[in-house]
C-alpha positions in Angstrom: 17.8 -0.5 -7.3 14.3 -1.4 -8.0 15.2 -5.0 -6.9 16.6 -4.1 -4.0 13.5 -2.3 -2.0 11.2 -5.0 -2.0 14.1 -7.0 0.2 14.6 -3.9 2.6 10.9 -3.5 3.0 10.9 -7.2 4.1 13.5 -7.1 6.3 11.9 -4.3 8.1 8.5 -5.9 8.4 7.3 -6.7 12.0 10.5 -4.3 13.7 9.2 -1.6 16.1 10.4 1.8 15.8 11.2 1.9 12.6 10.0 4.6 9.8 10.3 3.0 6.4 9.3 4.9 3.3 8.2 2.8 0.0 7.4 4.1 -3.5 5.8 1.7 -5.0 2.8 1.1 -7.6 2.9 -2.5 -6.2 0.1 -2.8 -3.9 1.2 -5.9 -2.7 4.5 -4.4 -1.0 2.6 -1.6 1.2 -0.6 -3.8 1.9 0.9 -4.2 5.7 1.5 -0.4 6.0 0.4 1.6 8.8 -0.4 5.1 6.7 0.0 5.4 2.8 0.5 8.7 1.4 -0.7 8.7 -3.0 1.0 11.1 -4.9 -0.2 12.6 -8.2 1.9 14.7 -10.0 3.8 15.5 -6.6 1.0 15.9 -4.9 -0.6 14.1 -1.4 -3.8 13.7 -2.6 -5.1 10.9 -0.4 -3.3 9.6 2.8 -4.6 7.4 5.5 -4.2 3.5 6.3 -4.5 1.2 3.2 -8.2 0.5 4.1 -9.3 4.1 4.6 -7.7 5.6 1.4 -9.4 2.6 -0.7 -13.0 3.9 0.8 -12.1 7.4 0.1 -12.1 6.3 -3.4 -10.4 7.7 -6.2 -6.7 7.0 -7.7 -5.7 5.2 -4.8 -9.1 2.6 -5.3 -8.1 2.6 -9.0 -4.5 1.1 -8.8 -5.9 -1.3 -6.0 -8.6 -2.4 -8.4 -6.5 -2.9 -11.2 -3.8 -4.9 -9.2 -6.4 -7.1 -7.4 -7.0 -9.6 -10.5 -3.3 -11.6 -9.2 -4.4 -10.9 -5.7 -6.0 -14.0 -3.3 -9.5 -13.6 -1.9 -8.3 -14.1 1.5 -5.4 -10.9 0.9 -8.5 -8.2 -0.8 -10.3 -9.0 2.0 -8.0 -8.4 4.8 -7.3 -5.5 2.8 -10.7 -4.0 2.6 -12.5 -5.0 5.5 -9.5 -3.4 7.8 -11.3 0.1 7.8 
């Protein structure tokens, strides 16, 4: 199944109306998102835009960090500069 979210999520991309919900530890699939909700442990313990949750810091900052070594210049600083 893990194969087949990545193609949902990009068939949904750019369609108004729509709610879509991604689990993902793949940055690159909720970069785009309007609000991103991190869980630890089953917990909310950021939520905000991509942009905003990476200022806040924390575990959210730490998985970007980590996954931004095979991420472009031009993608980080879309990314962070968006806040």
């Amino acid at each position: 199944m893990a194969r087949r979210v990545p193609g949902m999520a990009e068939r949904n991309t750019g369609e108004k109306n729509r709610t879509v919900i991604i689990i993902s530890h793949n940055i690159g699939q909720i970069i785009d998102s309007d609000v991103i909700y991190v869980l630890d442990h089953g917990h909310v313990v950021q939520h905000g835009t991509p942009a905003e949750v990476y200022h806040q810091g924390g575990l959210y900052k730490d998985i970007f960090d980590a996954s931004a070594r095979s991420m472009n210049a031009e993608t980080i600083n879309k990314f962070i500069v968006s806040a």
